[in-house]
N, CA, C and O of each residue as an XYZ file, in Angstrom:
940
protein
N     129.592    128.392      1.994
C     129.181    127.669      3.193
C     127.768    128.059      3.606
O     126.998    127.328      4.228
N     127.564    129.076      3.263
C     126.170    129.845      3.815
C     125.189    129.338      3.004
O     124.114    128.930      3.443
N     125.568    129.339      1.573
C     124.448    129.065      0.667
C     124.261    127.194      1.070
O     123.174    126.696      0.776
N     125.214    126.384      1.645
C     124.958    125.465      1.707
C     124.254    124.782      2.949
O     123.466    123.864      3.176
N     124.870    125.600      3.522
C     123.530    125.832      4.919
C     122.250    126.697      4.727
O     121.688    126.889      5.804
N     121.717    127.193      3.812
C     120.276    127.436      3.880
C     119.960    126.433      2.821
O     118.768    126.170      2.977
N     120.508    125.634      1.663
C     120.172    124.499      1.464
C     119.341    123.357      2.104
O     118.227    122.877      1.895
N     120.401    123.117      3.014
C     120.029    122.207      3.887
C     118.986    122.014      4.797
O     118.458    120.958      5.146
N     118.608    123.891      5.353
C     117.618    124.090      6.072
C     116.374    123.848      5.094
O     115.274    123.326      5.277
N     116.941    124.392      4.068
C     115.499    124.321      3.165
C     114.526    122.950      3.099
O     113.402    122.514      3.349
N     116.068    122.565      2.476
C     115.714    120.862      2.482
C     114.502    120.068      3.761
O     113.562    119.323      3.484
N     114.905    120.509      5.067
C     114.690    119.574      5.803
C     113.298    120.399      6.068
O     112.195    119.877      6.236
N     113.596    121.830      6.068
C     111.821    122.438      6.418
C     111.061    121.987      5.160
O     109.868    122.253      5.310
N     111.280    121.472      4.112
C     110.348    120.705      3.130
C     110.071    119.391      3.155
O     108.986    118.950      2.775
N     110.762    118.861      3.480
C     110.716    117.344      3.816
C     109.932    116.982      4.961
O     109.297    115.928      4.972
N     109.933    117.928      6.100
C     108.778    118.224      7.495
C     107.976    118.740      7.308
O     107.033    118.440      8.040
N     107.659    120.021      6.107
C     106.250    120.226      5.914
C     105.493    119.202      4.933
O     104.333    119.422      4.586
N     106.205    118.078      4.506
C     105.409    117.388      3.545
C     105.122    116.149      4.771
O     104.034    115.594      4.928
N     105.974    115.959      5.325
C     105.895    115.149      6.740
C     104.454    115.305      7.268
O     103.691    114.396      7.595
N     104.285    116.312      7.284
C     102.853    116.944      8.053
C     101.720    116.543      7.994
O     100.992    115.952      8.792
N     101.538    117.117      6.384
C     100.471    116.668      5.100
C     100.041    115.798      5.340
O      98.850    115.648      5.614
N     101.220    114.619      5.298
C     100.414    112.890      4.834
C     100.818    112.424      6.490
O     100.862    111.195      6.439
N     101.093    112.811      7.751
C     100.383    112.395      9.129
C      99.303    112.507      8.926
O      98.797    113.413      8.263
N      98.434    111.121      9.746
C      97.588    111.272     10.238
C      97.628    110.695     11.476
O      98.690    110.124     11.721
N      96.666    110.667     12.464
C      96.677    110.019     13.949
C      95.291    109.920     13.728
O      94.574    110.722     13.129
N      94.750    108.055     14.678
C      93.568    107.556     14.866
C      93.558    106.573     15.607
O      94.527    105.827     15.463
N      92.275    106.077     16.907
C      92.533    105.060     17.669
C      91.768    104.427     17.280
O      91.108    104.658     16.267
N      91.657    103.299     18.131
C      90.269    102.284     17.539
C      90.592    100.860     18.646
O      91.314    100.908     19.642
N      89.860     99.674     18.155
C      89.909     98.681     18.936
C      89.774     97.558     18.284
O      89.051     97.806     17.319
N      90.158     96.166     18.286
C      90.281     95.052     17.825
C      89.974     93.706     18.706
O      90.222     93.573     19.905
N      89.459     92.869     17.953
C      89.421     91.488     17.884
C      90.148     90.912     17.356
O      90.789     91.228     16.353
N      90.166     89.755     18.085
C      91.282     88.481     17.608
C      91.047     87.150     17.455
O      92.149     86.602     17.483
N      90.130     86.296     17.299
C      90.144     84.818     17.286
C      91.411     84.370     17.004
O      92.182     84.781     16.138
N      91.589     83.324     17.965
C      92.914     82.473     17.215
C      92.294     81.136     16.942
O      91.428     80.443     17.476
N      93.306     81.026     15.602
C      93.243     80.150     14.594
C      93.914     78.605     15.116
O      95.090     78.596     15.478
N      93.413     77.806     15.126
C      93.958     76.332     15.704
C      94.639     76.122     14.019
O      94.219     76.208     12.865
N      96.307     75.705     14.924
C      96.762     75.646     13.614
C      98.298     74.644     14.269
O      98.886     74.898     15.320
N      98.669     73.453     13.235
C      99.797     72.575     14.264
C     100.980     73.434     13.729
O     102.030     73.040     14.237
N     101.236     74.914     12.514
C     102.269     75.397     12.182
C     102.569     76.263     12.976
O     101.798     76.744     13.807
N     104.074     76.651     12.765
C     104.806     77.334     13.669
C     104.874     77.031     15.075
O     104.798     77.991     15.842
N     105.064     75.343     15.776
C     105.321     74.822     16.999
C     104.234     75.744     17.569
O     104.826     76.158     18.566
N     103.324     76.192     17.583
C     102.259     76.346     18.180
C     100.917     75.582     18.548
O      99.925     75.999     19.147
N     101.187     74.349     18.012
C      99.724     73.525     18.146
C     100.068     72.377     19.091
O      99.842     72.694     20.259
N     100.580     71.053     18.933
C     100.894     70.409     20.212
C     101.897     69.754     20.787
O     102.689     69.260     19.984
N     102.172     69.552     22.150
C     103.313     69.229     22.938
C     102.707     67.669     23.502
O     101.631     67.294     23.967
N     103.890     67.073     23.220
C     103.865     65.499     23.713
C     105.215     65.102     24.394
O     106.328     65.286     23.903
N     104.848     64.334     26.009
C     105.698     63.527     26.559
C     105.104     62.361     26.476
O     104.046     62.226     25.861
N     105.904     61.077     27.272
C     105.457     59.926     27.547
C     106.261     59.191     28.181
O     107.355     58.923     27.686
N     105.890     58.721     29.388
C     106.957     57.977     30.403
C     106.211     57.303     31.126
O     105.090     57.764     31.344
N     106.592     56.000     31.729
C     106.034     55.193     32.717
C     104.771     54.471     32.143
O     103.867     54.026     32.851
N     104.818     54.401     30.641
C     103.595     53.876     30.312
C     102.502     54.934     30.512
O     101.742     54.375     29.721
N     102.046     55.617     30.770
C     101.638     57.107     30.105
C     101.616     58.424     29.276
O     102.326     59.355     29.657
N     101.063     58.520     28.482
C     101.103     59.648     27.132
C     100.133     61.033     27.646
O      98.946     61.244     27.893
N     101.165     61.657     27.638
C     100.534     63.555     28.058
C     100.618     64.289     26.792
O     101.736     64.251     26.277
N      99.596     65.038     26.074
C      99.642     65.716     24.972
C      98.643     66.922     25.424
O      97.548     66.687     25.934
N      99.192     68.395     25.155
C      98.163     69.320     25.179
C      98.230     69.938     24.375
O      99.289     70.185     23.799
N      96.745     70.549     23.963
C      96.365     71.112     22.658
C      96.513     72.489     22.606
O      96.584     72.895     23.766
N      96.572     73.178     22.005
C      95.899     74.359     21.644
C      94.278     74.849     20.994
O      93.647     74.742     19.942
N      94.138     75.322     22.098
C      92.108     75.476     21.464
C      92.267     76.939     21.086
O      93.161     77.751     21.324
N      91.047     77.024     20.380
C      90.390     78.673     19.621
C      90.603     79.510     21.508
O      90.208     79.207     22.633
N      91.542     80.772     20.835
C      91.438     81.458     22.464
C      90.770     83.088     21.887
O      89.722     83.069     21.240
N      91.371     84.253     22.143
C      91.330     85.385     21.910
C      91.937     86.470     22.013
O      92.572     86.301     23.054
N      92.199     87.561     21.611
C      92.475     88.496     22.040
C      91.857     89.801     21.449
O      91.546     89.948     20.267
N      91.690     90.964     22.694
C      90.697     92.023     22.405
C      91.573     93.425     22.764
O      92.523     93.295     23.536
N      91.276     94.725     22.230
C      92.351     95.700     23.283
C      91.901     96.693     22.065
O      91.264     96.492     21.030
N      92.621     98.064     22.745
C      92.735     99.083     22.374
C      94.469     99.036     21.133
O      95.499     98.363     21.086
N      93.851    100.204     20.343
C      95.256    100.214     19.526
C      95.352    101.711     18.533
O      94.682    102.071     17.566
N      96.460    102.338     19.240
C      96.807    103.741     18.420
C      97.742    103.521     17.201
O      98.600    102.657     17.018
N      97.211    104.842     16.198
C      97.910    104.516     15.293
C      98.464    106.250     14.426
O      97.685    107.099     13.993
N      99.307    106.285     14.415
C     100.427    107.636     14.003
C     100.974    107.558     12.201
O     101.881    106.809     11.836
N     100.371    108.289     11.460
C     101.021    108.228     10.158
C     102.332    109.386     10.107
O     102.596    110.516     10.517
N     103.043    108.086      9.177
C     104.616    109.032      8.960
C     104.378    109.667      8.234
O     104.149    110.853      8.469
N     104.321    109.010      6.733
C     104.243    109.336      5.566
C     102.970    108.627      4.942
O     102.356    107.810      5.628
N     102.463    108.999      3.332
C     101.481    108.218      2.604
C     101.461    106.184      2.832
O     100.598    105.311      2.744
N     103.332    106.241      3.234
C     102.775    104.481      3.026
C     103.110    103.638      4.427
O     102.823    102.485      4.750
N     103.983    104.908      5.265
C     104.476    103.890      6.596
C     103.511    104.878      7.431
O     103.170    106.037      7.194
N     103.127    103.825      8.709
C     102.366    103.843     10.252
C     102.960    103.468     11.300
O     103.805    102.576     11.219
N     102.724    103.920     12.220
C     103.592    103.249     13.436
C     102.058    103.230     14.455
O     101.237    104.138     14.593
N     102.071    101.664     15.143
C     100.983    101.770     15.629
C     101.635    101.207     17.065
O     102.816    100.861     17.045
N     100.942    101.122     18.198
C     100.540    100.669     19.450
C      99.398    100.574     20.370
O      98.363    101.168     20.068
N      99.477     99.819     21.581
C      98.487     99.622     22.397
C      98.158     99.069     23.150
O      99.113     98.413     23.566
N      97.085     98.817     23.820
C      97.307     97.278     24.850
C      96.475     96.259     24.367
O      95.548     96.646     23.655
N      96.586     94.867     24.604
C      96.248     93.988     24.355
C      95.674     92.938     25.379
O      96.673     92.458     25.916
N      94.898     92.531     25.744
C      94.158     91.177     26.612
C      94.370     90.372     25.522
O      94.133     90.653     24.347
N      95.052     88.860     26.186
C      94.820     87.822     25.309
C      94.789     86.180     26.042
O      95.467     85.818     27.004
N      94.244     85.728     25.615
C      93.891     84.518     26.534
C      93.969     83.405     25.224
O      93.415     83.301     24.130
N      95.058     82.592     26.056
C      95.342     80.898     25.299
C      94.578     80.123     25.749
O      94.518     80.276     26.969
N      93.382     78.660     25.082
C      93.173     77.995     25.896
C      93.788     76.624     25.023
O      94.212     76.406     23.889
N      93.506     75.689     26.568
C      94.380     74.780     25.925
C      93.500     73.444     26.733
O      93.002     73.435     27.858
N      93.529     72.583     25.899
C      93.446     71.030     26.594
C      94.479     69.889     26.613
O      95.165     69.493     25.670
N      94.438     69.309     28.274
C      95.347     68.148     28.518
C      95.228     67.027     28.296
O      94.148     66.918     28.877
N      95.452     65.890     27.877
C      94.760     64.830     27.412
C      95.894     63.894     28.255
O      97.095     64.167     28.246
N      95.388     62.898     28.887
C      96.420     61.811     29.536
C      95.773     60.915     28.876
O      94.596     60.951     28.518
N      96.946     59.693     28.634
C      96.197     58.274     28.491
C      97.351     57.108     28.543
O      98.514     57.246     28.164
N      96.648     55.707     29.205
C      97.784     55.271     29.098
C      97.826     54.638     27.651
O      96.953     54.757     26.791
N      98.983     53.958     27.557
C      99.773     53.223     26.236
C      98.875     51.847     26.085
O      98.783     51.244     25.016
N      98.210     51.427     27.331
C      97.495     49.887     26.660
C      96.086     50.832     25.964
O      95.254     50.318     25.216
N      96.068     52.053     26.335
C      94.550     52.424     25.757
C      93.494     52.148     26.302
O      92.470     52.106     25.620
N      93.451     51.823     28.008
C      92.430     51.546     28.672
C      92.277     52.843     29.760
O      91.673     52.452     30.759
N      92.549     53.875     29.821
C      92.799     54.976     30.532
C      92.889     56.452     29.556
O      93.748     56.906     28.800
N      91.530     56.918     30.009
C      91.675     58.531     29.577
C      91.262     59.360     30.483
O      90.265     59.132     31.169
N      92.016     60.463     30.593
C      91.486     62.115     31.360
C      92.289     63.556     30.519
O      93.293     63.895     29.892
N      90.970     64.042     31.075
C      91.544     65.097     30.337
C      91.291     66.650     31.168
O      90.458     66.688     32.073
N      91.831     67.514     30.903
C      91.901     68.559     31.831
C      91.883     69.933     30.987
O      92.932     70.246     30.425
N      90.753     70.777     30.862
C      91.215     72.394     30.162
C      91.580     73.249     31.233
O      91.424     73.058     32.439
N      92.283     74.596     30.414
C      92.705     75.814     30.976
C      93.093     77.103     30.106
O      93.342     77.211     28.906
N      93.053     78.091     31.201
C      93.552     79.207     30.016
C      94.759     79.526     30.885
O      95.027     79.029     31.979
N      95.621     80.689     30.020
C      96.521     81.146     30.125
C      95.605     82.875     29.842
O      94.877     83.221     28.912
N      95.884     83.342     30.609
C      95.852     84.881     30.326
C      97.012     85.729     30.035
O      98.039     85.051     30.068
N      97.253     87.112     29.728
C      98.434     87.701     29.002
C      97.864     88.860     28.868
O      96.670     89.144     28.962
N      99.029     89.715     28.578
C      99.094     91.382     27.992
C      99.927     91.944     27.342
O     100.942     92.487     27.778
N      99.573     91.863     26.229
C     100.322     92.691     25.210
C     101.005     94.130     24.972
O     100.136     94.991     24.837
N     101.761     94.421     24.921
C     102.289     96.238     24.599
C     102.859     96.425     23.385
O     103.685     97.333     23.298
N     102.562     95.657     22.254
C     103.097     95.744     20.846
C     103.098     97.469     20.177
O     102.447     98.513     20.141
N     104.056     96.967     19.830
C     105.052     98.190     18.916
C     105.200     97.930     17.597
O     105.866     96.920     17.365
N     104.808     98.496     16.703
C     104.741     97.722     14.923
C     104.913     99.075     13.820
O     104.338    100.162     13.772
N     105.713     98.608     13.193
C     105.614    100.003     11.898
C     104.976     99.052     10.644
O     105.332     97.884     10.494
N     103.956     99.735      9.743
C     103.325     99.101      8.809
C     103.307    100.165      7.792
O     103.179    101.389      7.755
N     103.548     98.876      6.733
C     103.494     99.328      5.532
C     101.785     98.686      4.408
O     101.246     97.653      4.011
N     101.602    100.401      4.379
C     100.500    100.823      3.278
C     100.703    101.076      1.983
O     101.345    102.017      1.517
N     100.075    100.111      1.331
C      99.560    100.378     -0.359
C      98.103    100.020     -0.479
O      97.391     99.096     -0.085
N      97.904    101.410     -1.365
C      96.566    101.804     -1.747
C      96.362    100.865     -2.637
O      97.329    100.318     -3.167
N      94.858    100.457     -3.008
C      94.554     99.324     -3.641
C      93.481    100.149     -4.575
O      93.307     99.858     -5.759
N      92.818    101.161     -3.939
C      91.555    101.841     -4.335
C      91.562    103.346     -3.796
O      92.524    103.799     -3.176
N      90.254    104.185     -4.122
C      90.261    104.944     -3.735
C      90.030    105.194     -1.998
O      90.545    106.085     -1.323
N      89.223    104.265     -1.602
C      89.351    103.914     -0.575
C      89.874    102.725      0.383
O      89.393    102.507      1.495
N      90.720    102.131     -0.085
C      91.329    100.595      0.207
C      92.556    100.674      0.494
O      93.076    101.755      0.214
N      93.284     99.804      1.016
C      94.665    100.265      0.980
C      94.658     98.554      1.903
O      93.929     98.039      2.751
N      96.118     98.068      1.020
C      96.829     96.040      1.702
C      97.684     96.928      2.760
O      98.201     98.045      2.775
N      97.559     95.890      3.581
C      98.338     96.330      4.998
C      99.195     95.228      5.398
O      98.848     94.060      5.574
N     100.857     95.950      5.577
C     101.468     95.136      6.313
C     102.192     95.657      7.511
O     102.282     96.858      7.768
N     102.836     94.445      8.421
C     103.451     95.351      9.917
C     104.154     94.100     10.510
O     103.962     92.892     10.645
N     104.954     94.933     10.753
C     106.233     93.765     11.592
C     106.969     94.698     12.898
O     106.843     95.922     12.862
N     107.486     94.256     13.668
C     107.081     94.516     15.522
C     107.413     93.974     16.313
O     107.548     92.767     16.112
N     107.700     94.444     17.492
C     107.702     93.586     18.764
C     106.589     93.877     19.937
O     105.779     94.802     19.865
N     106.668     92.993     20.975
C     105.663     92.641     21.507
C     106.122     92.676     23.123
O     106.610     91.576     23.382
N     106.135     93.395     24.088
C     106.068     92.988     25.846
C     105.113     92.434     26.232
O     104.085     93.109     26.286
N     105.064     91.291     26.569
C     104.245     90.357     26.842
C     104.069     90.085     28.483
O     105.046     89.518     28.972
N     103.222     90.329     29.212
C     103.440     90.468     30.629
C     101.859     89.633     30.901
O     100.707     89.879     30.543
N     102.612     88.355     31.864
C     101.792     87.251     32.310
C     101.248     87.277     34.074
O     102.029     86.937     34.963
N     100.461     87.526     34.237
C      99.971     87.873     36.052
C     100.256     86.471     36.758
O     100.753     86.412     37.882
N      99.967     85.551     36.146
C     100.013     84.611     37.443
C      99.974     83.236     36.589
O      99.726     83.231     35.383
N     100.320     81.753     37.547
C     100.739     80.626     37.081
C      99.281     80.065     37.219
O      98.506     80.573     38.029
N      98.810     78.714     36.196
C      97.279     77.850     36.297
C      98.156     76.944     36.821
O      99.343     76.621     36.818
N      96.497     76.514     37.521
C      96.233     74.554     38.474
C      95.085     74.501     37.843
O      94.296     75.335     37.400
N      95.144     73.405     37.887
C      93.842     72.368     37.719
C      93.981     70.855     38.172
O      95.078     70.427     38.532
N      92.694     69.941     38.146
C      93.070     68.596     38.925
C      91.515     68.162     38.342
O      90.420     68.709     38.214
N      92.131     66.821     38.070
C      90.585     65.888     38.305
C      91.107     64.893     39.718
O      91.992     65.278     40.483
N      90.464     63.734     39.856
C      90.331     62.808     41.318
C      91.434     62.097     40.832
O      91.259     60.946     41.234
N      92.462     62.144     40.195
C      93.855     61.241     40.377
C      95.330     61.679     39.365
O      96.348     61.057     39.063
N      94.863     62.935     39.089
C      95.635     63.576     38.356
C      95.772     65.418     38.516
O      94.790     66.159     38.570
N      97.251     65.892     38.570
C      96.884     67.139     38.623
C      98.200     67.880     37.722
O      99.288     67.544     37.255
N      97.253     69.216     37.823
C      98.100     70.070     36.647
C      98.486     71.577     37.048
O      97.603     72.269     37.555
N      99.820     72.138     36.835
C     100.436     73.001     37.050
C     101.565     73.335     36.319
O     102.690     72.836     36.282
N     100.826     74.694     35.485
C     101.310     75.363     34.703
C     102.322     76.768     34.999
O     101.918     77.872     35.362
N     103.927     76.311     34.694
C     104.249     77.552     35.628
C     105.120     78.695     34.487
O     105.708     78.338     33.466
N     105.042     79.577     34.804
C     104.936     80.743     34.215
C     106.880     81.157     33.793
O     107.528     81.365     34.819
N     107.514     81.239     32.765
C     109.211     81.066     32.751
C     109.606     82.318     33.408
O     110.783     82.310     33.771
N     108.775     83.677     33.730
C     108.998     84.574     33.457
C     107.709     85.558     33.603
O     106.769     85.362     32.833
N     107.612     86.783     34.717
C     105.977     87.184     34.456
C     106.006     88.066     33.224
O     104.916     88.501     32.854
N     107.339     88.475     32.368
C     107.314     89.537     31.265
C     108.396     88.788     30.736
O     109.283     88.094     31.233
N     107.957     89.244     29.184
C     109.013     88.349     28.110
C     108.230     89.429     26.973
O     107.373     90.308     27.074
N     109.117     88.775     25.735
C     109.491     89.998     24.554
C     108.630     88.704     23.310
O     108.518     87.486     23.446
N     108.178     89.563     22.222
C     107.638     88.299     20.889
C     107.628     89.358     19.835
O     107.609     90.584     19.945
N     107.646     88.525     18.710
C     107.624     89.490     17.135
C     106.273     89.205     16.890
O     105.653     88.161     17.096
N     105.841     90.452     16.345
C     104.715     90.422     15.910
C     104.716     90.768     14.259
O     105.503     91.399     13.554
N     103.498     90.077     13.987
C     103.787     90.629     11.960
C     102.469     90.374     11.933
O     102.055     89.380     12.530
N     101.316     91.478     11.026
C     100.217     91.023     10.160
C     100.401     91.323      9.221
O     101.466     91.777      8.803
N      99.092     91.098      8.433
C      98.865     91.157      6.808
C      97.350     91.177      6.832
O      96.556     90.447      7.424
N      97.156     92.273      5.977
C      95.757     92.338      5.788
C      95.117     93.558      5.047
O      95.999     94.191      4.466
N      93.766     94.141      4.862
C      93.039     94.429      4.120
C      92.532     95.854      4.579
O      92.466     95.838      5.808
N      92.218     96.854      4.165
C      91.381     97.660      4.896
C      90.450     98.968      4.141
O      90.764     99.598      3.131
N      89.332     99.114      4.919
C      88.712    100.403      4.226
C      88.621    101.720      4.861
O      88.487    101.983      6.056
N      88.710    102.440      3.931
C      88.938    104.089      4.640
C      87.822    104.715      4.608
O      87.386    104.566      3.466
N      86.803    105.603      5.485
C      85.976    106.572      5.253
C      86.551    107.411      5.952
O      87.435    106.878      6.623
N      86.414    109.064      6.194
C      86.724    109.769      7.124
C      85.257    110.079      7.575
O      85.003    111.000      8.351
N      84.506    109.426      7.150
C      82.742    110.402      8.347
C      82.626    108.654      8.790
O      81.858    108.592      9.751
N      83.030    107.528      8.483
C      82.681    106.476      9.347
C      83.615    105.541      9.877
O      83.301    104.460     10.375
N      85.061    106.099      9.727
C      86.363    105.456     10.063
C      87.049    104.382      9.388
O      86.686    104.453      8.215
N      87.793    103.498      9.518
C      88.584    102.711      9.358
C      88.392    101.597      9.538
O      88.678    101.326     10.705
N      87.832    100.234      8.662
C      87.562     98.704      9.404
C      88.516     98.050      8.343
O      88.563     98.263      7.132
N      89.087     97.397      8.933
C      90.498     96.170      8.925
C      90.236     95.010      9.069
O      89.626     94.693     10.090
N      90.556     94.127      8.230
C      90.120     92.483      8.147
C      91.974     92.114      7.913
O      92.740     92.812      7.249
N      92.357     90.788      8.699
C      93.528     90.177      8.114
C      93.935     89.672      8.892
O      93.126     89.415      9.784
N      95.381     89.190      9.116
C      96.198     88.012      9.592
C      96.730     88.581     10.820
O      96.922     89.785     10.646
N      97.050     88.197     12.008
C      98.279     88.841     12.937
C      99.054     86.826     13.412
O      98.508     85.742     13.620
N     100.073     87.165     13.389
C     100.686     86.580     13.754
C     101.929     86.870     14.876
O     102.794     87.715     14.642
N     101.907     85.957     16.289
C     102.713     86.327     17.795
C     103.445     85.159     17.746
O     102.899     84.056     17.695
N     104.668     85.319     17.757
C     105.922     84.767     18.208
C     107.063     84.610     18.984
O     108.210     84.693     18.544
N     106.553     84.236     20.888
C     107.725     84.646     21.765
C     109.002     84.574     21.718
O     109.625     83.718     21.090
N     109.410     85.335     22.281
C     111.633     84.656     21.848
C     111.719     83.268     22.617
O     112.229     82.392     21.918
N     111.454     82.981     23.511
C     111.041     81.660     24.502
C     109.976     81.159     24.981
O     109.046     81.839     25.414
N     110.004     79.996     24.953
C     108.864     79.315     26.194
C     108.521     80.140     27.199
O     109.265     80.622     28.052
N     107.063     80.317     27.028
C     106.066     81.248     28.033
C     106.164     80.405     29.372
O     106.681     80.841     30.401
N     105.637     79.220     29.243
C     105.191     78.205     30.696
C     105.929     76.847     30.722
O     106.542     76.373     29.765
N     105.805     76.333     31.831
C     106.370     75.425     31.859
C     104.788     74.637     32.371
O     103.976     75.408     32.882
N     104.381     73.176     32.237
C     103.575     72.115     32.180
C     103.455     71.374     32.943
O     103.397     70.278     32.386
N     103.333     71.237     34.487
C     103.997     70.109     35.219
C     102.814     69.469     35.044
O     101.804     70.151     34.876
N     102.728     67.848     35.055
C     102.005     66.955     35.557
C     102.390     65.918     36.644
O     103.474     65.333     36.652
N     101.171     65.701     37.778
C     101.888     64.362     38.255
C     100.477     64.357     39.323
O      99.572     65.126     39.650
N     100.902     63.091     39.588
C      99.336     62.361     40.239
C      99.278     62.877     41.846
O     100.056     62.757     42.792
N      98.012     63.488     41.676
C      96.883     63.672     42.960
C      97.613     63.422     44.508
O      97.239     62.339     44.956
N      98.173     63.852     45.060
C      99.183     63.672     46.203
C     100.127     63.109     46.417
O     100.530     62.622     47.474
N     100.789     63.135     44.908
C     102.331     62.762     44.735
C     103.470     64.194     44.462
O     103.274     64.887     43.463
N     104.474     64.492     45.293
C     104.930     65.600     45.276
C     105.752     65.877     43.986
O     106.188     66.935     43.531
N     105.851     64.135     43.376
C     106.863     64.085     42.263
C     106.222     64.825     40.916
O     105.049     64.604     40.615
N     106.798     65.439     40.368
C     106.358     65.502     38.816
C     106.201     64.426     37.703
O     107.312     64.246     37.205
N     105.414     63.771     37.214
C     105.312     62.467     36.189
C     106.173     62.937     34.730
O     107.171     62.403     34.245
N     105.441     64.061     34.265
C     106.267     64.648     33.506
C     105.770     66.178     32.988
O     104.653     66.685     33.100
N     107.102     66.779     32.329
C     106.563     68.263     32.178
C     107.059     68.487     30.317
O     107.799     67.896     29.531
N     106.115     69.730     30.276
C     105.920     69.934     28.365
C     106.381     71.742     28.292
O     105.965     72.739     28.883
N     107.114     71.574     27.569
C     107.023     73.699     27.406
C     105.980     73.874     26.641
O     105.608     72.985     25.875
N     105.126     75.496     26.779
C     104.396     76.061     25.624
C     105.102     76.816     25.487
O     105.924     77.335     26.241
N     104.755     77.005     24.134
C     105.971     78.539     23.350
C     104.659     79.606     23.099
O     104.859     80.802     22.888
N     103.721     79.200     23.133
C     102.663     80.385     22.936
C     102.437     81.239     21.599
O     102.055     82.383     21.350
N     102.866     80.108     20.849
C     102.970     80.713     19.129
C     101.644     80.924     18.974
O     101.065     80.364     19.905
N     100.801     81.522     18.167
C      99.220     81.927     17.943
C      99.158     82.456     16.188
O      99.942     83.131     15.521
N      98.283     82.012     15.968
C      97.792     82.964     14.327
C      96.822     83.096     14.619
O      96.113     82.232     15.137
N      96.392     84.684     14.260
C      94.520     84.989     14.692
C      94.450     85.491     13.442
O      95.352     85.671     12.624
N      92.678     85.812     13.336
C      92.335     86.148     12.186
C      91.979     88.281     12.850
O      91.167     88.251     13.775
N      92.162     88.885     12.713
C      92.134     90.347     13.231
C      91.093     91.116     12.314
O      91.130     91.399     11.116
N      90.004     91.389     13.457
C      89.333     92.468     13.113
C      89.491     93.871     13.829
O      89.444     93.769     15.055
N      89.653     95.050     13.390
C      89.658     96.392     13.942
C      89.021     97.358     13.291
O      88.863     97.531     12.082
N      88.564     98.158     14.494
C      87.758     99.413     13.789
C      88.440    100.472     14.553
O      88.805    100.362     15.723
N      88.653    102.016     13.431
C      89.661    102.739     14.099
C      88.395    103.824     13.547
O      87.750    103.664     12.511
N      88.254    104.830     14.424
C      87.208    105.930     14.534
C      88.429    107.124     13.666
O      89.635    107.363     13.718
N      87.039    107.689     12.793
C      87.524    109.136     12.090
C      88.878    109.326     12.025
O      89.414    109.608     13.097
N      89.635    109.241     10.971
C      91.104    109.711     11.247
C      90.637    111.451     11.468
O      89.679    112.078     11.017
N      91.985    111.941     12.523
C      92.156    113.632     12.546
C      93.252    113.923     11.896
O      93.894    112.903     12.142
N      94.068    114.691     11.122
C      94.789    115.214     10.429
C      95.634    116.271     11.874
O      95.022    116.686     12.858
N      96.978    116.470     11.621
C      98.248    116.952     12.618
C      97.886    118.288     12.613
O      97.621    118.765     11.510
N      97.832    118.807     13.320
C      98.018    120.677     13.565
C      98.225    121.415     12.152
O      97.497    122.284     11.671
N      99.684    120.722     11.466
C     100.586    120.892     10.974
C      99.893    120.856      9.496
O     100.469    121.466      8.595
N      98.509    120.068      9.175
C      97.608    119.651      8.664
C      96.350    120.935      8.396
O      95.773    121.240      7.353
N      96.246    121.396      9.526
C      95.000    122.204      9.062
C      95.426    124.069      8.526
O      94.531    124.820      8.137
């Protein structure tokens, strides 16, 4: 019994000092363009009633933020951080004979708290393909208006916090005297409709009609993560 209990200890104090070794910890910060794209119900929403057609778009938006990152081992990471991200979008009314257009932009603002474990393979001596899959707390401050002279718009919010999967894919280079820069994919996927869409005319209390956004996004992700440091446990 004894010999099989210092086994075991052995075991696990080797498996934690190799644990050690290949940690690393590093922060850094990112960009986001998003990608106008009609896949994954993220690009556009259409009603039409009363002889009027409401369609809104999805335009190029962004997102920017801080992001930590914790090595397990040589090929898994666990990263987090915060996120600013802003949807914009355009409204387009028109009627059905085609003698009537308006149109209306806006953003949506947001905050991210994504949680992601990623998987690393080395490509080079300094390279390594990156992948990561995740979730996302998504926390929204407040509902948009907007109006032109016979039409108005109000965007209302399902929820000021809601949950989304997150997944990228992408590329990256390693220095330790000039850090870490990352090129690749992120892709955000809420569990539900973020907002709700109301439309309806300029001092009419009625709603004409309303559209969900789901707030689906594909960006293209740039990040730069400063000097990795190596764990205590490390030096």
């Amino acid at each position: 019994m004894k010999k099989i209990l210092f086994i075991l200890l052995f075991s696990h104090f080797i498996s934690t000092e190799g644990l050690g070794q290949k940690s690393l910890f590093t922060a850094g910060f990112h960009f986001s363009p998003t990608l106008l794209s009609d896949y994954f119900n993220g690009g556009e929403a259409f009603s039409s009633v009363e002889g009027m057609e409401f369609r809104t778009f999805q335009q190029f938006g962004y997102s920017a933020g801080m992001v930590i990152r914790k090595g397990i081992t040589k090929t898994l990471a666990f990263e987090t951080g915060l996120t600013f991200t802003q949807r914009n979008y355009r409204l387009q009314i028109d009627s059905t004979t085609g003698n009537f257009r308006q149109e209306m932009t806006y953003r949506i603002v947001g905050y991210e708290l994504p949680i992601r474990g990623l998987f690393m393979i080395q490509a080079s001596d300094f390279s390594y393909f990156m992948a990561g899959l995740g979730v996302s707390l998504d926390l929204f401050p407040s509902d948009v208006y907007s109006r032109t002279e016979t039409w108005q718009h109000e965007t209302v919010r399902y929820s000021w916090i809601t949950g989304g999967v997150i997944a990228n894919l992408g590329w990256e280079y390693r220095s330790r005297q000039s850090g870490i820069f990352y090129v690749g994919f992120r892709f955000h996927q809420p569990f539900g409709n973020i907002y709700l869409s109301k439309i309806g005319e300029v001092g009419d209390p009625l709603v004409t009609s309303s559209m969900d956004l789901s707030g689906t996004f594909l960006s293209l992700d740039f990040a730069y993560y400063f000097p990795m440091k190596k764990s205590r446990m490390d030096k």
